[in-house]
Backbone as CSV, one residue per row, in Angstrom:
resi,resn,N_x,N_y,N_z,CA_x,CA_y,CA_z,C_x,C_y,C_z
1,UNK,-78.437,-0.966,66.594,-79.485,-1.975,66.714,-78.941,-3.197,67.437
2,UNK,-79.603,-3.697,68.606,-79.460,-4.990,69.149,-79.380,-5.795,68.313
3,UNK,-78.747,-6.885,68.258,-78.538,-8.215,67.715,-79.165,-9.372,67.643
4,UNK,-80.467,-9.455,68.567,-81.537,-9.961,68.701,-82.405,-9.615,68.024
5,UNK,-82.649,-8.175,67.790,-83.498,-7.198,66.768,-82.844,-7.432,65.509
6,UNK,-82.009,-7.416,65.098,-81.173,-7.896,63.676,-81.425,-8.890,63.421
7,UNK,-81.543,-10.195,63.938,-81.929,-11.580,63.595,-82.700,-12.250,63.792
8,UNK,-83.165,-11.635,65.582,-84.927,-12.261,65.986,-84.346,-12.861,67.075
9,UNK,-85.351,-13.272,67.625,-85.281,-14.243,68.986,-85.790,-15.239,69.345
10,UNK,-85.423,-15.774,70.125,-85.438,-17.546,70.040,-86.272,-17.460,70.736
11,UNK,-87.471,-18.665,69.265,-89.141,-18.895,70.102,-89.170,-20.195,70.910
12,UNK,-89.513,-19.721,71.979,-89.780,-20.880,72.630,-90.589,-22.004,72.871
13,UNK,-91.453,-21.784,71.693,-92.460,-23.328,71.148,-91.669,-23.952,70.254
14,UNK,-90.566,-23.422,69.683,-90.236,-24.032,68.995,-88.564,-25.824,69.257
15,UNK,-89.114,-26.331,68.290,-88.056,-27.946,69.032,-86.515,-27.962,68.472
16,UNK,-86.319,-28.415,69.508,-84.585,-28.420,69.132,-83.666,-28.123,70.270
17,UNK,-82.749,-28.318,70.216,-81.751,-27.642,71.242,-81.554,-26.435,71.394
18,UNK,-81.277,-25.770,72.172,-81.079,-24.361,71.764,-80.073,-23.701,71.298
19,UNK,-79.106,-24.577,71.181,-77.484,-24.346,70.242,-77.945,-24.042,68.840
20,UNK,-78.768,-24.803,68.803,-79.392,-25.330,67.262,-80.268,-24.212,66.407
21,UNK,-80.714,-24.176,67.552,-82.124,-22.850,67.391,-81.271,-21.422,66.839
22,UNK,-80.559,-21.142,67.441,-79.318,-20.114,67.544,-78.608,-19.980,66.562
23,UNK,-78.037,-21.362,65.786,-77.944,-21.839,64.228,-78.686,-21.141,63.402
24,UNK,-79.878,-21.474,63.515,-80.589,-21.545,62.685,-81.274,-20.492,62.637
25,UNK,-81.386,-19.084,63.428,-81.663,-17.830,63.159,-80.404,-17.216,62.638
26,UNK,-78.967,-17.497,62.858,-77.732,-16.689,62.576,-77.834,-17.100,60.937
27,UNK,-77.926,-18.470,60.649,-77.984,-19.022,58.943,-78.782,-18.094,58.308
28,UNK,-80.079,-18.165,58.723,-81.116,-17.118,58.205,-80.999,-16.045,58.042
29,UNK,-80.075,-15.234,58.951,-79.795,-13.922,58.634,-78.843,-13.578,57.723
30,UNK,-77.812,-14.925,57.380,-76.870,-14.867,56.606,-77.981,-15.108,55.395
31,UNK,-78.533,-15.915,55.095,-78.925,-16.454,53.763,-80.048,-14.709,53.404
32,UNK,-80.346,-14.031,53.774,-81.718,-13.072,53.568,-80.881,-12.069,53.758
33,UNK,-79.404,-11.768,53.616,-78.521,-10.807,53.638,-78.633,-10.022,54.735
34,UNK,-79.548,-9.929,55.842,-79.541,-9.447,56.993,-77.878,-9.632,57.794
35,UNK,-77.451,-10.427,58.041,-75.799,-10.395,58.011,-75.412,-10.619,56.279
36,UNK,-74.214,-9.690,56.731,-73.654,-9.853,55.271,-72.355,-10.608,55.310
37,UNK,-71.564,-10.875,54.340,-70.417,-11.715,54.009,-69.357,-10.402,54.928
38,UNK,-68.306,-10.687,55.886,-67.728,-9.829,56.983,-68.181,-9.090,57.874
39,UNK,-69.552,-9.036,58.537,-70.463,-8.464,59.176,-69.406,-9.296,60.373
40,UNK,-69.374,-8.158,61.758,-68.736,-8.535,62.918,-70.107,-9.597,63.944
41,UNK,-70.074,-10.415,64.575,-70.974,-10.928,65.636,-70.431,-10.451,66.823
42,UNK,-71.467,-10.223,67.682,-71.034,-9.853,69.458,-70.220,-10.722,70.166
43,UNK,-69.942,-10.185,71.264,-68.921,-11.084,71.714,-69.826,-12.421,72.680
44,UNK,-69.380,-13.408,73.113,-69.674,-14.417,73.730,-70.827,-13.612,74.459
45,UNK,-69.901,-13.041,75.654,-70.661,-12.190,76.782,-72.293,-11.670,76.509
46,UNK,-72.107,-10.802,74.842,-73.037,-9.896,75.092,-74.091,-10.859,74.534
47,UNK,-73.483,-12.058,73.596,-74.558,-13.104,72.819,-75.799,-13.675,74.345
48,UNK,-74.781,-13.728,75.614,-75.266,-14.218,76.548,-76.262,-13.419,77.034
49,UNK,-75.721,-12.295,77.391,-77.120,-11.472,77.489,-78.010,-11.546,76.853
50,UNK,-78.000,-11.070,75.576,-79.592,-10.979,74.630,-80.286,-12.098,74.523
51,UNK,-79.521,-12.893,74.962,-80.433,-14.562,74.673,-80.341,-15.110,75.762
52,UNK,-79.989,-14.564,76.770,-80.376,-15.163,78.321,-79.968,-16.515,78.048
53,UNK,-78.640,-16.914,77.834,-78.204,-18.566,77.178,-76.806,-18.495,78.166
54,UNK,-76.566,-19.566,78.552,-75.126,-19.581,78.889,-74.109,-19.737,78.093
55,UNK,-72.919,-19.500,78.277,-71.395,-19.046,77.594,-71.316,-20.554,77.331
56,UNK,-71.635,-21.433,77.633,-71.524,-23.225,77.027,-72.312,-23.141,75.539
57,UNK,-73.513,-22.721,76.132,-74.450,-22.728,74.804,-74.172,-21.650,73.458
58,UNK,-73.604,-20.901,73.841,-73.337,-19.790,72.983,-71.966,-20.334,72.236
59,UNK,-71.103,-20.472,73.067,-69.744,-21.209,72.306,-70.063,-22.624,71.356
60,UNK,-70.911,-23.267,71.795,-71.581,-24.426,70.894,-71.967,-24.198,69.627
61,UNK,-73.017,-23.264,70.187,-73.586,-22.676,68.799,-72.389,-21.992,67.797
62,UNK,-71.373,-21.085,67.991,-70.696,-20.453,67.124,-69.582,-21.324,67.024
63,UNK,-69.506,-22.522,67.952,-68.131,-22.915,67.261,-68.472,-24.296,65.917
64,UNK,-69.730,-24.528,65.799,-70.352,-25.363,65.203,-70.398,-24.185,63.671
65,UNK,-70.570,-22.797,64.007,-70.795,-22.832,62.411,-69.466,-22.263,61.720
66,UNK,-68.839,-22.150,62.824,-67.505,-22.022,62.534,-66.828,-23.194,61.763
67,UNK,-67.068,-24.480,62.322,-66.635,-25.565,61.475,-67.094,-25.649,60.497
68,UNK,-68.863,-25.080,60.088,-69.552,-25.642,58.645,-68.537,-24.407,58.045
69,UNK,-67.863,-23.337,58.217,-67.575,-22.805,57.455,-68.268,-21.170,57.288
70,UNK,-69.576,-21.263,58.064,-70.512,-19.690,57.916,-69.559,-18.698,58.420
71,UNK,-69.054,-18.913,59.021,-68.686,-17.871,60.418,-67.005,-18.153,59.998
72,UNK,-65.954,-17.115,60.506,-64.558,-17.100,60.963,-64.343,-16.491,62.089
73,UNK,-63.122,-17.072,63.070,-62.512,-16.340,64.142,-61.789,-15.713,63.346
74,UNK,-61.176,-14.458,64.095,-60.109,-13.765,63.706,-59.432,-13.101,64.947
75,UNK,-58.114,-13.680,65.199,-57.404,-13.622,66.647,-57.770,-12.107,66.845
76,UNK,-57.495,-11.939,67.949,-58.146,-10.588,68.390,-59.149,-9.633,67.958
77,UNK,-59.945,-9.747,66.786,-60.698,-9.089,66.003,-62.363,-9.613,66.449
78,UNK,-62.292,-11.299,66.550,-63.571,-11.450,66.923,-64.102,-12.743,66.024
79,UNK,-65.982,-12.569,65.569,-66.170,-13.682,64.987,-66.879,-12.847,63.949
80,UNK,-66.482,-13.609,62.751,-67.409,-12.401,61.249,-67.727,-13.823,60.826
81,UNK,-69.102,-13.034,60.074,-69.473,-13.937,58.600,-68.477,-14.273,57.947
82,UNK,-68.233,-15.537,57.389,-66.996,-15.656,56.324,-66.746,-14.957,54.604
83,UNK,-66.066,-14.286,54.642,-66.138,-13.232,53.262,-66.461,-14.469,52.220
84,UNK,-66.445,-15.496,51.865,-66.678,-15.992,50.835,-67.656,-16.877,51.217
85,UNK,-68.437,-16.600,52.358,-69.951,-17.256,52.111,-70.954,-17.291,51.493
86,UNK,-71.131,-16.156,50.529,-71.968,-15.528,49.497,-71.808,-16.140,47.528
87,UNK,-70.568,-16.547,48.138,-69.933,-17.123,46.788,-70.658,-18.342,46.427
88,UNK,-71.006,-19.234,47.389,-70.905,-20.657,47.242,-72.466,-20.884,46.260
89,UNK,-73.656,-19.856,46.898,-74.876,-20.028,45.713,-75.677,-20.719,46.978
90,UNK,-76.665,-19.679,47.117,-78.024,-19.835,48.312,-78.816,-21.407,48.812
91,UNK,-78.644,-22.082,47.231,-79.260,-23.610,47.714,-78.647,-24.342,47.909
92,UNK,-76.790,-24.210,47.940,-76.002,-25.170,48.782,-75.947,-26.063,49.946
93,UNK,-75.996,-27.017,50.340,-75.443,-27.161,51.508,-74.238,-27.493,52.437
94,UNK,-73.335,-27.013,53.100,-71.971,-27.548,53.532,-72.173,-28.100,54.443
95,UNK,-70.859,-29.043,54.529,-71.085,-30.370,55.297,-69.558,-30.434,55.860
96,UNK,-69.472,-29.930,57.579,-68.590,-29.932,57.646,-67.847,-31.447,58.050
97,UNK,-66.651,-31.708,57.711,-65.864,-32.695,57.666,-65.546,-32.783,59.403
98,UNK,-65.186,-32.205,59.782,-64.491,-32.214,61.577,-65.493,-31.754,62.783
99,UNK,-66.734,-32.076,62.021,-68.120,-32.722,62.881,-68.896,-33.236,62.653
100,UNK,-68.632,-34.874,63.544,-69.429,-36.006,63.269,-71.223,-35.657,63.470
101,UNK,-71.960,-35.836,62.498,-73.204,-35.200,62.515,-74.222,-36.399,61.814
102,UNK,-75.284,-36.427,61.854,-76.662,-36.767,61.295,-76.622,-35.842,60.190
103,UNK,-77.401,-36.438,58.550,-77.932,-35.526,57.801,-79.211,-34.911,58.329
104,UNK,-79.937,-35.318,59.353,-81.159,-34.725,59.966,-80.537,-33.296,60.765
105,UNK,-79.878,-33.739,61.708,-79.048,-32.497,62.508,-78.400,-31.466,61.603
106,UNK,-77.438,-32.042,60.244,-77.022,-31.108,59.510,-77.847,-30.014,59.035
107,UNK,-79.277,-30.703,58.725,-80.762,-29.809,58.068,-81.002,-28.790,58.721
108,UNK,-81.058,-29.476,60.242,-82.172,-28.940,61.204,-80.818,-27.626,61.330
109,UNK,-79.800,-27.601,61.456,-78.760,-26.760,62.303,-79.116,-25.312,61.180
110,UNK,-79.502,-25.471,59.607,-79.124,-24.800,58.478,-80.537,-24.315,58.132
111,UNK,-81.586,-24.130,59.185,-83.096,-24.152,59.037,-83.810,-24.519,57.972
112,UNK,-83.337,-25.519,57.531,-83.795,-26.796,56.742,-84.564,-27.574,57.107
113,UNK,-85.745,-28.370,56.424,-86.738,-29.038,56.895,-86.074,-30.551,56.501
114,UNK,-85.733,-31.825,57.335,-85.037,-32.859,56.520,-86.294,-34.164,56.081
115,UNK,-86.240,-34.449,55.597,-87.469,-35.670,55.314,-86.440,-36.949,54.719
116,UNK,-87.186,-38.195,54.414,-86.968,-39.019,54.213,-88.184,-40.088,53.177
117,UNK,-87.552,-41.015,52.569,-88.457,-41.900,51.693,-88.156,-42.977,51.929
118,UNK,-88.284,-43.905,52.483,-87.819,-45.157,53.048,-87.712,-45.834,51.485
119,UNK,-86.843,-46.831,51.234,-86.787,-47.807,50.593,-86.450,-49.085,51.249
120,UNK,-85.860,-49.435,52.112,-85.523,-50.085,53.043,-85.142,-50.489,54.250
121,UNK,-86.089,-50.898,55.202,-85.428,-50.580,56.375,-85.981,-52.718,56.690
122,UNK,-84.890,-53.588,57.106,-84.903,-54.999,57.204,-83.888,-55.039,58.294
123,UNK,-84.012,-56.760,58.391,-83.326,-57.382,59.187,-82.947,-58.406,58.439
124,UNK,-81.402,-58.859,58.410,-80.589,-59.761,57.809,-79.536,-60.711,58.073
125,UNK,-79.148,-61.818,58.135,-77.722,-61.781,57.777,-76.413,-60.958,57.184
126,UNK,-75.275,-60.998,57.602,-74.411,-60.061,57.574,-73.572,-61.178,56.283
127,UNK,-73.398,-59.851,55.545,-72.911,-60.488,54.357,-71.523,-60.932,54.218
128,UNK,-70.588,-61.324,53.827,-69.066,-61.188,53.977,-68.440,-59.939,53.646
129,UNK,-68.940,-59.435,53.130,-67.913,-57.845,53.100,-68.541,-57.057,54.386
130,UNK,-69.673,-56.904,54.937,-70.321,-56.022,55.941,-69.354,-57.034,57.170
131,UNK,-69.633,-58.456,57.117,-68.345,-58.649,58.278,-67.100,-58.430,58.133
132,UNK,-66.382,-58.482,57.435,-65.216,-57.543,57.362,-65.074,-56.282,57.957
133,UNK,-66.250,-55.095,57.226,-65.846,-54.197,57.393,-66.857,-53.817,59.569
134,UNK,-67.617,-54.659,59.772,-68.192,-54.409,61.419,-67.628,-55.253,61.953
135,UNK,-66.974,-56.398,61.845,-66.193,-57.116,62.852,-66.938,-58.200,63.402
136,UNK,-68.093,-58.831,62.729,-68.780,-59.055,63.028,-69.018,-61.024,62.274
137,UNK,-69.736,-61.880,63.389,-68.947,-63.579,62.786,-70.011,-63.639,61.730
138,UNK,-69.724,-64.920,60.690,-70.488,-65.015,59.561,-71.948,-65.527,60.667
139,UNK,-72.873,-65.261,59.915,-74.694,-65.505,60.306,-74.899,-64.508,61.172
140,UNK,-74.121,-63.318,62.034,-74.386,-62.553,62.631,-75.488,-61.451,62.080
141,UNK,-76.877,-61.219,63.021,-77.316,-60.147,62.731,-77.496,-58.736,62.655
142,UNK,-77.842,-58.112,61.461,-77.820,-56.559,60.955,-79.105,-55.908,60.395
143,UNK,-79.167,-54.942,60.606,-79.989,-54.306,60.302,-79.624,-53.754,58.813
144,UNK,-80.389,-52.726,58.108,-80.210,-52.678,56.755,-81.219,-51.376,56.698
145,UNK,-80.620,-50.156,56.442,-81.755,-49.099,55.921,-81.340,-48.239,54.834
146,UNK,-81.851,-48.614,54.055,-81.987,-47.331,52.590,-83.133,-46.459,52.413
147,UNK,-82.477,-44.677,51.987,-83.355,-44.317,51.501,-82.885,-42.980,50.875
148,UNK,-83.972,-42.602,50.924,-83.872,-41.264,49.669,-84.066,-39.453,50.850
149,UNK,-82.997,-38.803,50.589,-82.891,-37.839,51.809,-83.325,-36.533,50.976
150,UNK,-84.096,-35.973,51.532,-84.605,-34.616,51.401,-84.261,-33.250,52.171
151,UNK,-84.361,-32.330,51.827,-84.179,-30.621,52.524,-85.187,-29.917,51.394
152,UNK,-85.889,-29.868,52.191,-87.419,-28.692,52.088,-88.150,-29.250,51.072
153,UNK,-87.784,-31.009,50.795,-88.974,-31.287,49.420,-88.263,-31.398,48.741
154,UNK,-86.762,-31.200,48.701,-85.546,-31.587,47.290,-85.056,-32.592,47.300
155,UNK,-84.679,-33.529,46.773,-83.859,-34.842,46.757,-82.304,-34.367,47.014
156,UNK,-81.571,-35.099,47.646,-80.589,-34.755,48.413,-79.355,-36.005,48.478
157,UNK,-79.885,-36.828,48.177,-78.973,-38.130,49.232,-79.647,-39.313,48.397
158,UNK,-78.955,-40.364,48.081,-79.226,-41.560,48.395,-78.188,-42.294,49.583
159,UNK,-78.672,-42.532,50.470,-78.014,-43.364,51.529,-78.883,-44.475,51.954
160,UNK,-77.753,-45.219,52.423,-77.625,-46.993,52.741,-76.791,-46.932,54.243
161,UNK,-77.323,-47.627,54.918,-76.139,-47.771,56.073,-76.934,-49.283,56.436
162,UNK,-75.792,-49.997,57.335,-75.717,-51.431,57.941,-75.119,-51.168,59.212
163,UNK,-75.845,-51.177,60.269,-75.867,-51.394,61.580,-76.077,-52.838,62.104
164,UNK,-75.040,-53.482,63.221,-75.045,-54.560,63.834,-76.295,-54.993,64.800
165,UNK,-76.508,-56.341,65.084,-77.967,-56.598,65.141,-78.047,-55.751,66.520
166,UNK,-76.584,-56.053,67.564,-76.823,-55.831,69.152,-76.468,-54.342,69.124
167,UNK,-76.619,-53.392,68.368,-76.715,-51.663,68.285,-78.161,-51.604,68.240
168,UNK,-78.962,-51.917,68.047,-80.569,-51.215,68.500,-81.237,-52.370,68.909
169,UNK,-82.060,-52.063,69.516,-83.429,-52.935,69.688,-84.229,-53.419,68.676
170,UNK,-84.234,-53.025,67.737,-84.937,-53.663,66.185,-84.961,-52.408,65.504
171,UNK,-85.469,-52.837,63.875,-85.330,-52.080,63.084,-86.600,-50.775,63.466
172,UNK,-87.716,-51.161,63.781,-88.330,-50.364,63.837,-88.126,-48.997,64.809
173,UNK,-86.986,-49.305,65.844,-86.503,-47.651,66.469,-86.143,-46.632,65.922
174,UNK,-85.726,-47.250,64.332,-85.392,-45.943,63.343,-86.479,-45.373,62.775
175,UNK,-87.002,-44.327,63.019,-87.780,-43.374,62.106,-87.544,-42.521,61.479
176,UNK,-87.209,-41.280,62.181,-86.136,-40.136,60.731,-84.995,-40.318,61.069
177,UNK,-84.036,-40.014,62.530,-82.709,-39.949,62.169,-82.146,-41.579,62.766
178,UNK,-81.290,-41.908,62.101,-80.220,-43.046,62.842,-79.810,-42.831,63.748
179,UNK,-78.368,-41.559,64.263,-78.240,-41.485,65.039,-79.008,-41.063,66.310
180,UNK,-80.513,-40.602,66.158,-80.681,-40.519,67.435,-81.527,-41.624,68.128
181,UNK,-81.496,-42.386,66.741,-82.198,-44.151,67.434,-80.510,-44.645,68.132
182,UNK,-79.895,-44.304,67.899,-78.426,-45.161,68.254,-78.059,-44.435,69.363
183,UNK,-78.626,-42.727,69.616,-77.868,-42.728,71.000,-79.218,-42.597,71.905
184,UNK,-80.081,-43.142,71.226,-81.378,-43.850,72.719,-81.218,-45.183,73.362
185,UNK,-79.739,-45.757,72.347,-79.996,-47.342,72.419,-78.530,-47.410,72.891
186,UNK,-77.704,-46.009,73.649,-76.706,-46.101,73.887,-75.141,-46.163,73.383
187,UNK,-75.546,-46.046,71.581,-74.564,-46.530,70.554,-74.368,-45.650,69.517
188,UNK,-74.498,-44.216,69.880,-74.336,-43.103,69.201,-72.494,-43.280,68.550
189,UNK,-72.451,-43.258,67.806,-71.043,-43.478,67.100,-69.721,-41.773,67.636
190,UNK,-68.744,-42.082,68.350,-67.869,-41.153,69.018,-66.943,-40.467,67.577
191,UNK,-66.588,-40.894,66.604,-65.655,-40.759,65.604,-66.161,-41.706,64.516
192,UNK,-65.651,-41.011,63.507,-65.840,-41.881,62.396,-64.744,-41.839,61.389
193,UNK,-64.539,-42.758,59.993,-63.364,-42.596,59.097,-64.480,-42.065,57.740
194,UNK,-63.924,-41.492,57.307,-65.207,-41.087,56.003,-63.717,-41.576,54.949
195,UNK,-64.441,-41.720,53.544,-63.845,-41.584,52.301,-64.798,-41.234,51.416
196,UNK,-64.023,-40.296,50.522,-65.075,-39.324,49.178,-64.863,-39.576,48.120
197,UNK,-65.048,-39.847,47.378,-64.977,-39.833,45.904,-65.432,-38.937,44.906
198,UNK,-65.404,-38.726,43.778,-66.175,-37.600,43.098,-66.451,-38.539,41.898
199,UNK,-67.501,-39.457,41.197,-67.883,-39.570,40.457,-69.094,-39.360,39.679
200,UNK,-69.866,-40.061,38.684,-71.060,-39.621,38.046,-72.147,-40.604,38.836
201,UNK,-73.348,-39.821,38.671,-74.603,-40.823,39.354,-74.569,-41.764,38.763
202,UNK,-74.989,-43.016,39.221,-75.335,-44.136,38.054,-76.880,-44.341,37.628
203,UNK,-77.037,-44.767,36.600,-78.200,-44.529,35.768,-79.688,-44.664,36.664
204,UNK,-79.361,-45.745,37.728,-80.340,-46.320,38.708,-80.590,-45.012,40.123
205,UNK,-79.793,-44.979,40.068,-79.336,-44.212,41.231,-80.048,-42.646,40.889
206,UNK,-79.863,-42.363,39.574,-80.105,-40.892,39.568,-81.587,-40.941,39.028
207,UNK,-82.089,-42.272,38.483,-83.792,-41.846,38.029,-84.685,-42.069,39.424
208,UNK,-84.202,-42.071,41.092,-84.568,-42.294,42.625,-84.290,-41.157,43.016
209,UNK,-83.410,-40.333,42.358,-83.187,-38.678,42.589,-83.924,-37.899,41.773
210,UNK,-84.461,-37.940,40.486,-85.107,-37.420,39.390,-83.738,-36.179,39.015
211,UNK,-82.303,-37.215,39.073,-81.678,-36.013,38.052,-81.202,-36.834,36.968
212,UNK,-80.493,-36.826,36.472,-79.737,-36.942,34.994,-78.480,-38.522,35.370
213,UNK,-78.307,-39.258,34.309,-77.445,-39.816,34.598,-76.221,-39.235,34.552
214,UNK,-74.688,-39.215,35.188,-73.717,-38.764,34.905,-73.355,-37.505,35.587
215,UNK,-74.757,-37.424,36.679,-74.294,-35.487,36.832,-73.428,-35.867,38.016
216,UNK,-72.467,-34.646,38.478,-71.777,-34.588,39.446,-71.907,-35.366,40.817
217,UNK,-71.235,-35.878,41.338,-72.102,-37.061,42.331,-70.445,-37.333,43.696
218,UNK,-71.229,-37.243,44.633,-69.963,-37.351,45.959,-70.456,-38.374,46.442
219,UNK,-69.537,-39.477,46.397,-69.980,-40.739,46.527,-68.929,-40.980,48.323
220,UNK,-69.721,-41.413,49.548,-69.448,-40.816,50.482,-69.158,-42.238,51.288
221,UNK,-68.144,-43.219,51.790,-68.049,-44.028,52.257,-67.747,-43.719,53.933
222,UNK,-68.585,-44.101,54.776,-68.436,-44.089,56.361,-68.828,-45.415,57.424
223,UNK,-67.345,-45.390,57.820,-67.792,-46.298,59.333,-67.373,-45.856,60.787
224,UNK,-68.297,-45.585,61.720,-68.680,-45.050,62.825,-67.696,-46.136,63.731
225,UNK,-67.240,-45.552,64.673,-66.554,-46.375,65.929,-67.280,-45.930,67.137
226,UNK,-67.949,-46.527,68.188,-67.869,-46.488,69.441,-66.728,-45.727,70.658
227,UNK,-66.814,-45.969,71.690,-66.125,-45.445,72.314,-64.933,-46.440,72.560
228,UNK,-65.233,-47.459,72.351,-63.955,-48.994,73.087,-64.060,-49.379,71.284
229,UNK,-64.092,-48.536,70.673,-63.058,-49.134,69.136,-64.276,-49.565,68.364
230,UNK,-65.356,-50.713,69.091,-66.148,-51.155,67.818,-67.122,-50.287,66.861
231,UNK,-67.264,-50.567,65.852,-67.821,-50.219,64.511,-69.484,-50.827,64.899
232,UNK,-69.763,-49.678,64.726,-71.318,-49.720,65.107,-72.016,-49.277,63.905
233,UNK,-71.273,-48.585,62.829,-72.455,-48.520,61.503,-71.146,-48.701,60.398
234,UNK,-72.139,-48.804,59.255,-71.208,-48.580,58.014,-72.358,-47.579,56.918
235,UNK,-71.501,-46.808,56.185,-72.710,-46.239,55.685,-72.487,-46.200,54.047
236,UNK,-73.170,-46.221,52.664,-72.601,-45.687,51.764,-73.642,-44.288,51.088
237,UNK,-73.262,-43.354,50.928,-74.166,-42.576,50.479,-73.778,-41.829,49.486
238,UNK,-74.813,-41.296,48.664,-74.601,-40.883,47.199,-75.318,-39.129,47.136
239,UNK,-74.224,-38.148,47.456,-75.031,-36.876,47.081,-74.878,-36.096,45.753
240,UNK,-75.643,-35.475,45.919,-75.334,-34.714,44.504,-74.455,-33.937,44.818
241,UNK,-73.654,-33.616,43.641,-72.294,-32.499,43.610,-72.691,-31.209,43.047
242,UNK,-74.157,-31.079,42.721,-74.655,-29.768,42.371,-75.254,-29.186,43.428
243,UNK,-75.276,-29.370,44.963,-76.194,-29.198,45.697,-75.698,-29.614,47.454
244,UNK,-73.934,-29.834,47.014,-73.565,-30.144,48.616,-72.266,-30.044,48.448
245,UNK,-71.503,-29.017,49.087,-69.783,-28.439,49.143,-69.531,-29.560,50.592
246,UNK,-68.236,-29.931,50.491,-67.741,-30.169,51.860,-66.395,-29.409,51.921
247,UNK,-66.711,-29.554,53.836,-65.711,-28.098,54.213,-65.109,-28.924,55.147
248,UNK,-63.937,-28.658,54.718,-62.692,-29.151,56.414,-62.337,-27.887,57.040
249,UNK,-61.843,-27.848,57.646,-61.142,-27.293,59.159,-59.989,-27.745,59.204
250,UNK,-58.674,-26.947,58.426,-57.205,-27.598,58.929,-56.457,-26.290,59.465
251,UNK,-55.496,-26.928,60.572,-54.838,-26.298,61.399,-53.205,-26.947,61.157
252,UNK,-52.481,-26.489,61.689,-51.416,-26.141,61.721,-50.906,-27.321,62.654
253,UNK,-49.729,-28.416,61.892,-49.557,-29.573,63.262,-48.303,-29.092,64.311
């Protein structure tokens, strides 16, 4: 059986990149056991054929889920499902560490629907710790957006981020994702420093999620750099630890 016939083929009404698209039928076939946990994938070449895609787009697509972790190379052998992808429990989501991403893009890549609940989206003064950590002089302006992150209708996220006033045109360019108001406005963030924590929700925090106080909670600190060094966001976000693995990618120095 073709491999296109095994997983389907990429509709073309449908939005997105087509790296993405490609994602997001290979996930599907993983999640509905249609690929199984060590199932072999075709090679670059033949991916190119059946999907009439170029060897750019095809390597995009598999080396992206290679980082979330779906997929493994194996030197001369090829690219398989990862044997312990089945383990992790169907309503997970992984988040890979060694690609800078949007939680919207993360959704969309995992054929996830992403939504949002605004709680805050302003314009402010920059506080003394936000200038510290953006570089930014006291009375300088920032933007300010909180809210509540979803996948398919589930609560997911509480996130906060503080962006500098001269990174967008005003608050209102943000609608669902940040970063792609930031790389319309030229200021898409190149690298970032993350720090994780593993503690409990706090009492406030988890009755805006509708879970429990105390449950498992990855408390997620990020600030974005530019290309010439400056710090263009800061972010703090709060996921649940019942409902989001993170995956690195380490190699050999």
């Amino acid at each position: 059986m073709a491999f296109v016939d095994q997983i389907g083929a990429l509709r073309e009404n449908e939005a997105g990149p087509r790296y993405m698209r490609l994602q997001k039928l290979i996930r599907h076939a993983v999640d509905s056991r249609r690929l199984s946990a060590g199932s072999a994938l075709p090679s670059e070449r033949d991916l190119c054929e059946e999907y009439g895609l170029s060897r750019v787009t095809i390597r995009k697509a598999i080396d992206g889920l290679v980082e979330e972790g779906l997929l493994e190379r194996r030197q001369g052998a090829g690219t398989f499902v990862s044997e312990s992808i089945n383990k992790a429990g169907s309503g997970r989501v992984e988040k890979s560490f060694s690609a800078l991403s949007s939680f919207s893009e993360d959704m969309m890549a995992r054929g996830r629907k992403p939504g949002n609940k605004w709680l805050d989206r302003s314009e402010g003064q920059v506080t003394p710790e936000e200038s510290l950590s953006l570089g930014l002089s006291p009375g300088s302006k920032v933007y300010r957006f909180q809210r509540i992150r979803y996948a398919d209708g589930e609560t997911m996220a509480l996130e906060g981020a503080t962006v500098p006033g001269w990174g967008l045109p005003s608050v209102a360019t943000v609608e669902n994702s940040l970063y792609t108001a930031l790389q319309q406005a030229g200021h898409r963030p190149v690298r970032a420093l993350q720090r994780v924590r593993a503690i409990g929700f706090p009492a406030d925090i988890a009755d805006l999620l509708g879970i429990t106080a105390g449950d498992p909670c990855l408390f997620i600190e990020r600030r974005g750099f530019l290309p010439d060094g400056r710090v263009i966001e800061i972010t703090h976000s709060y996921y649940r630890g019942d409902a989001y693995d993170l995956v690195a990618e380490l190699s050999e120095v």
